[in-house]
C-alpha positions as CSV (number, residue, x, y, z in Angstrom):
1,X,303.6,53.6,269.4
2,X,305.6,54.9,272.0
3,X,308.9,56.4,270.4
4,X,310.2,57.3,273.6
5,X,310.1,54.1,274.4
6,X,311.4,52.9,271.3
7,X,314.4,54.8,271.8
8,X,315.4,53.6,275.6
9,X,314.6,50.1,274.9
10,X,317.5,50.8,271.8
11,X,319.9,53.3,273.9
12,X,319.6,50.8,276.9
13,X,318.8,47.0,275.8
14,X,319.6,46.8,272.3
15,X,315.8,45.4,271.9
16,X,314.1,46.1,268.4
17,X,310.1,46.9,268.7
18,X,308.0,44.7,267.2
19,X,307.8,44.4,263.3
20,X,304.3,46.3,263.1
21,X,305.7,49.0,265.1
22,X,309.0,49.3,262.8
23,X,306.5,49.5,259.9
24,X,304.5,52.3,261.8
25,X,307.5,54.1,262.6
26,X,309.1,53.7,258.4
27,X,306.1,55.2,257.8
28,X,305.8,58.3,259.8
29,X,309.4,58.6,258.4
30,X,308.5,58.5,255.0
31,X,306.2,61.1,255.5
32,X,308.2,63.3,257.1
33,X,311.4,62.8,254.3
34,X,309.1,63.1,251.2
35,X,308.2,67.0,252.0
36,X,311.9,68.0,251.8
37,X,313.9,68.9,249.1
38,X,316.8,67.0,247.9
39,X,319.0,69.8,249.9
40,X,317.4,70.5,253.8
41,X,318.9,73.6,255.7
42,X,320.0,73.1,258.6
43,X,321.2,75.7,261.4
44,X,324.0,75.8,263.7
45,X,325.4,74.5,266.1
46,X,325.3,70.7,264.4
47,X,327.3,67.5,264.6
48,X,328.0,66.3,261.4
49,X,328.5,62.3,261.1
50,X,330.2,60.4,258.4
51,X,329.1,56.5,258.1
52,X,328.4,54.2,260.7
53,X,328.0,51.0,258.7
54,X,325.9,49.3,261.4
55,X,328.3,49.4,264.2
56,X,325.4,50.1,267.1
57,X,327.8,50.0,270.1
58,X,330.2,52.5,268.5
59,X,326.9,54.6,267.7
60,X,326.4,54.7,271.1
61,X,330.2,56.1,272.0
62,X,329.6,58.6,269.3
63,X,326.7,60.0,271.5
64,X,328.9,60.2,274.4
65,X,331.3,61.8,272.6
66,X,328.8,64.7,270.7
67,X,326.0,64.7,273.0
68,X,322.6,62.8,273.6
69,X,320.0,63.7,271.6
70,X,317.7,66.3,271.8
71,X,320.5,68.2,273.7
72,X,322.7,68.0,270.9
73,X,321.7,68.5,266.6
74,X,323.1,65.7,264.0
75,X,323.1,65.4,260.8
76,X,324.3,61.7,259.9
77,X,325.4,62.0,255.9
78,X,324.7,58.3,255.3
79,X,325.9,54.8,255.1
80,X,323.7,53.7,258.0
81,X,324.0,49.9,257.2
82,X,325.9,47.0,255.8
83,X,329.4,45.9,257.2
84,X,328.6,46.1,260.9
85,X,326.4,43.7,262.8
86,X,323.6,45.5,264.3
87,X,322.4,47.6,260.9
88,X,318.4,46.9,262.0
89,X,319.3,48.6,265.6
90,X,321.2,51.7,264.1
91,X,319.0,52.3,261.2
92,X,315.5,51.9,263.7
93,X,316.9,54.2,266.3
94,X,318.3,56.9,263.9
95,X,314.9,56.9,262.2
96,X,313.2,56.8,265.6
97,X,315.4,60.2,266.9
98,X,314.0,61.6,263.7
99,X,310.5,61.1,263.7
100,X,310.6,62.1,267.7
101,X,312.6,65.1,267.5
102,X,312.6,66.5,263.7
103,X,314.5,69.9,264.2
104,X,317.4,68.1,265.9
105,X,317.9,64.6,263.9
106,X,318.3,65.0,260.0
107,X,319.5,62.0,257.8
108,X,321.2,62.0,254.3
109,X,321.1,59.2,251.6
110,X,324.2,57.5,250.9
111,X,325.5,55.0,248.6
112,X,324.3,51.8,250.5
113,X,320.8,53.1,251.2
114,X,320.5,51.2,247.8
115,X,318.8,47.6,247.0
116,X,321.5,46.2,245.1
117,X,324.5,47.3,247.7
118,X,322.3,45.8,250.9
119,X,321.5,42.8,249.0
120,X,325.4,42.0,248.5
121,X,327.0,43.3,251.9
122,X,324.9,42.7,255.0
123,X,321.5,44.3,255.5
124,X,319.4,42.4,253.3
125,X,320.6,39.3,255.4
126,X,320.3,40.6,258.4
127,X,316.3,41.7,258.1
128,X,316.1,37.7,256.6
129,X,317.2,36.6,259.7
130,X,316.0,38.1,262.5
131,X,312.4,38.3,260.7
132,X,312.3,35.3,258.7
133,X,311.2,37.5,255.8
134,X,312.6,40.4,253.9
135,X,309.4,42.5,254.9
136,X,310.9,45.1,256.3
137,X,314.2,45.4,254.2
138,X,311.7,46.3,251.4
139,X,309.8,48.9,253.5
140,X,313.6,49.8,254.8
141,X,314.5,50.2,250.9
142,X,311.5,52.1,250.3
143,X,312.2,54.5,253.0
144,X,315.7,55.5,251.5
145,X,314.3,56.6,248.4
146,X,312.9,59.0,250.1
147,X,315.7,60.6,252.0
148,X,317.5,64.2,250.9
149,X,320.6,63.9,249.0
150,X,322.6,66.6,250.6
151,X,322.8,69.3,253.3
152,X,323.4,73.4,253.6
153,X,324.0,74.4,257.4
154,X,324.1,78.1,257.9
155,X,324.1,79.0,253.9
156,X,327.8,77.9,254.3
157,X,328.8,74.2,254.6
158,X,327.5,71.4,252.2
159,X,327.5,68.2,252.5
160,X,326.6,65.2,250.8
161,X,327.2,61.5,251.2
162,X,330.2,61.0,248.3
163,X,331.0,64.1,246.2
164,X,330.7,66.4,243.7
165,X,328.8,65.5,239.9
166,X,329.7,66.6,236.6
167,X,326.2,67.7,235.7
168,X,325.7,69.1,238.6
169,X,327.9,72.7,238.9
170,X,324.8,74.7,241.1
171,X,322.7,73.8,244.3
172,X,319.5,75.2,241.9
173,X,320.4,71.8,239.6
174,X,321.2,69.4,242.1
175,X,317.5,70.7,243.6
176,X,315.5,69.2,240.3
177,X,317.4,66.0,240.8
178,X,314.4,63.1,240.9
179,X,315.5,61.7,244.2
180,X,312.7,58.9,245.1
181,X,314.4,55.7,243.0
182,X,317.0,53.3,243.1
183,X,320.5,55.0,243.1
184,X,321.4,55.1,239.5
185,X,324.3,53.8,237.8
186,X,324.9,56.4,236.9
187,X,324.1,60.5,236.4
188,X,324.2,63.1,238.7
189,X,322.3,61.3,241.8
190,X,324.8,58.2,241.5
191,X,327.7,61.3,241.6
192,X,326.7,62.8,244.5
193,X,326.3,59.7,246.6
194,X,329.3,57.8,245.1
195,X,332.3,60.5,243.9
196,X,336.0,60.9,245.9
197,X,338.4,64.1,246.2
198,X,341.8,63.7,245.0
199,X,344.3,65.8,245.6
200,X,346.8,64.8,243.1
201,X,344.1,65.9,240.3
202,X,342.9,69.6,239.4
203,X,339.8,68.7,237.5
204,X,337.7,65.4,237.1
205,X,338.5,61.7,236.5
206,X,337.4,58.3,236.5
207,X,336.2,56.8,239.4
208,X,338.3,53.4,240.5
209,X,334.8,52.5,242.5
210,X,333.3,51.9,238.9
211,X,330.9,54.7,239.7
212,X,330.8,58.6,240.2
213,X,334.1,60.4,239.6
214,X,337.5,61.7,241.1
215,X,337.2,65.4,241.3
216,X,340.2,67.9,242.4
217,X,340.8,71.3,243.9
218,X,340.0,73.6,240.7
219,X,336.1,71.5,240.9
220,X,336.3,72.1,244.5
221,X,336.7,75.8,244.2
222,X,334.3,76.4,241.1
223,X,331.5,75.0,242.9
224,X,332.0,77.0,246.3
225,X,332.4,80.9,244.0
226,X,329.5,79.4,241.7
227,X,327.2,78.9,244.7
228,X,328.2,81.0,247.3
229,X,328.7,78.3,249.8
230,X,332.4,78.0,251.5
231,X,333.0,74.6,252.7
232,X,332.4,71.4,251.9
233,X,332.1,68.1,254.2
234,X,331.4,64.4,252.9
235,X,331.8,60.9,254.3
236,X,332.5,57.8,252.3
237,X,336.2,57.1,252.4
238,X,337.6,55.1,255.5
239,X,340.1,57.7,257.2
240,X,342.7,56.1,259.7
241,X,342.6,59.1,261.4
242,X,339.1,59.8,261.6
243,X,338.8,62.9,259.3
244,X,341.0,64.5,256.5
245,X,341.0,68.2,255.4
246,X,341.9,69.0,252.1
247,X,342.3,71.5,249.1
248,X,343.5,74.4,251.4
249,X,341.0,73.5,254.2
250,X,337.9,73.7,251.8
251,X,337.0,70.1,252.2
252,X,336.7,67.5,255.1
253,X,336.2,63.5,255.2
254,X,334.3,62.9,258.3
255,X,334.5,58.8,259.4
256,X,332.4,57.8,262.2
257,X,332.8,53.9,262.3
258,X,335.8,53.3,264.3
259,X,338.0,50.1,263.8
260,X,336.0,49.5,260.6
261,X,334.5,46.0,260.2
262,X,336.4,45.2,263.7
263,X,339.4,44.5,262.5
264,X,340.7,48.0,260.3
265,X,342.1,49.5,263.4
266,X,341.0,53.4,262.4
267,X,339.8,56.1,265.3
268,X,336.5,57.8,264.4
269,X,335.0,61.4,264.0
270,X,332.4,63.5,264.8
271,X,332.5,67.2,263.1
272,X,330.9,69.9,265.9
273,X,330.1,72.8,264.7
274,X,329.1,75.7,266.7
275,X,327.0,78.7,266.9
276,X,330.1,80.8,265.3
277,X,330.8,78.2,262.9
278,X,334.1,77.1,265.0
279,X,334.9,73.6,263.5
280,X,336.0,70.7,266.0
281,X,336.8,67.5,265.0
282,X,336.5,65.0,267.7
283,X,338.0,61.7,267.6
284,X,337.0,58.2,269.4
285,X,337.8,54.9,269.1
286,X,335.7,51.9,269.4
287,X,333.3,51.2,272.0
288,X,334.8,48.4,274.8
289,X,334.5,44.8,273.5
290,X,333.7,44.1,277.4
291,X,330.4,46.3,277.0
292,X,329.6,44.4,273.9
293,X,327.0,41.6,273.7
294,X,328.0,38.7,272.3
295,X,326.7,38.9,268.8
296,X,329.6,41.2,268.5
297,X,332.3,40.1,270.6
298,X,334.9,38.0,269.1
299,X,334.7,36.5,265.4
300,X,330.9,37.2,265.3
301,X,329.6,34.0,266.9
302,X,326.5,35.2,268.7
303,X,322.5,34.7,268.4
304,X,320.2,36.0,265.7
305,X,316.5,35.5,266.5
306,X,317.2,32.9,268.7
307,X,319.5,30.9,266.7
308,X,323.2,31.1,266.8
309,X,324.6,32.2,263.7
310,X,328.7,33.3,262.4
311,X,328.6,36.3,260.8
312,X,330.5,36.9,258.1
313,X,332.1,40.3,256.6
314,X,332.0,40.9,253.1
315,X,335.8,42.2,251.6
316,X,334.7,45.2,250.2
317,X,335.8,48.5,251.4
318,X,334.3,51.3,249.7
């Protein structure tokens, strides 16, 4: 397999590989995932990116607004399909940049690389019909077991997909976490992956999403003194600005899928940090609808494996 390749005919055409190379390249992926803990440590200077929710074309913007790849490190903190139209073409070329250059590409878990989310809001159906088959969603599924659950660039910023967990008040403990399964319902893997801030709490709360928890400034300041660490960036929520600071600039938001599911209206982010830990937020909006192919112009009307097909958006905005 030629992952150069791979990555052009993606950057440049929009054209999967075949399905035996997509299983070749899941797993040299695997591989290369299951050796890391469930935090990785990055260095700086990094681009941190919140979700992208399948929108490949506004992927595409986000490079030219951060940098190609391998001039430019990312670390994408999940929520790499679902919602958007072309989840297959920005989950294969994110895991392709990764296996071809592993010190620059790093990808966390978040709360759709799950088998019961993707099978309710896009991903699942997508694999079913452009393969006739859900081969590779299962080998896709498998794959995000596999992935790290959160990030520590320079000793000093962590981030993870959602939030913060209850059980979970040291790096050391989030560390012994049993990553490789299903998210959980619950527990402190479902937390991490699932959890909001709130700024009109102090301490912990229920969680409208029906999973992890609310968690305030006091939790947010525990856990920086308890482990040393003093910042803390997360994706998850749609921002209409693109990113939000919070709790006395301890926390960001990062949201990199611009005019969410076509129609929200938002701007996007990407978080640069350099080599002097200088934070810049850059904000862009959505790719232009004239550079779009048609599978993703208009209401969705387009062609999927040949065949034309509407595609539809699930209401569900998490």
């Amino acid at each position: 397999m030629n992952l150069d390749l791979v990555i052009q005919n993606l950057l440049n055409n929009q054209k999967l590989p075949p399905k035996y190379e997509i299983k070749q390249l899941i797993k040299r992926a695997k591989e290369s995932f299951q050796n890391m803990g469930n935090i990785v440590s990055l260095a700086m200077p990094l681009n941190v990116v919140g979700d992208i929710h399948g929108q490949f074309y506004d992927l595409l913007e986000l490079f030219n607004v951060g940098g190609k790849v391998p001039e430019s490190n990312y670390l994408f903190m999940g929520d790499f399909v679902d919602r958007g139209h072309y989840s297959l073409e920005t989950l294969i070329l994110l895991v392709a940049l990764h296996v071809r250059y592993p010190n620059r590409v790093m990808l966390l878990r978040g709360n759709h690389e799950s088998r019961q989310i993707t099978q309710v809001y896009g991903f699942y159906d997508e694999c079913l019909k452009t393969f006739g088959d859900t081969e590779i969603w299962e080998e896709c599924c498998s794959f995000f077991d596999f992935l790290p659950l959160c990030a520590l660039i320079g000793g000093r910023v962590f981030c993870v997909h959602g939030g913060l967990s209850k059980e979970c008040e040291t790096l050391d403990q989030i560390r012994k976490i049993d990553r490789v399964q299903e998210v959980p319902h619950e527990g402190p893997m479902c937390d991490l992956l699932w959890s909001d801030p709130d700024d009109a709490i102090s301490q912990w709360n229920v969680s409208p999403r029906g999973a992890g928890y609310v968690f305030g400034g006091e939790v947010v300041a525990q856990f920086l003194s308890k482990n040393r660490v003093e910042y803390i960036c997360r994706a998850h929520q749609l921002v209409m600005e693109g990113y939000k600071t919070m709790f006395n600039n301890c926390l960001a938001t990062v949201w990199s899928a611009p005019n969410y599911c076509y129609r929200c209206g938002n701007v996007a982010s990407v978080l640069c940090i350099d080599e002097n830990s200088n934070f810049d937020f850059r904000t862009f909006d959505s790719y232009p609808n004239s550079l779009r192919k048609s599978r993703e112009s208009g209401v969705g009307e387009g062609v999927v494996s040949g065949k034309s097909a509407k595609i539809q958006i699930p209401e569900y905005f998490l």
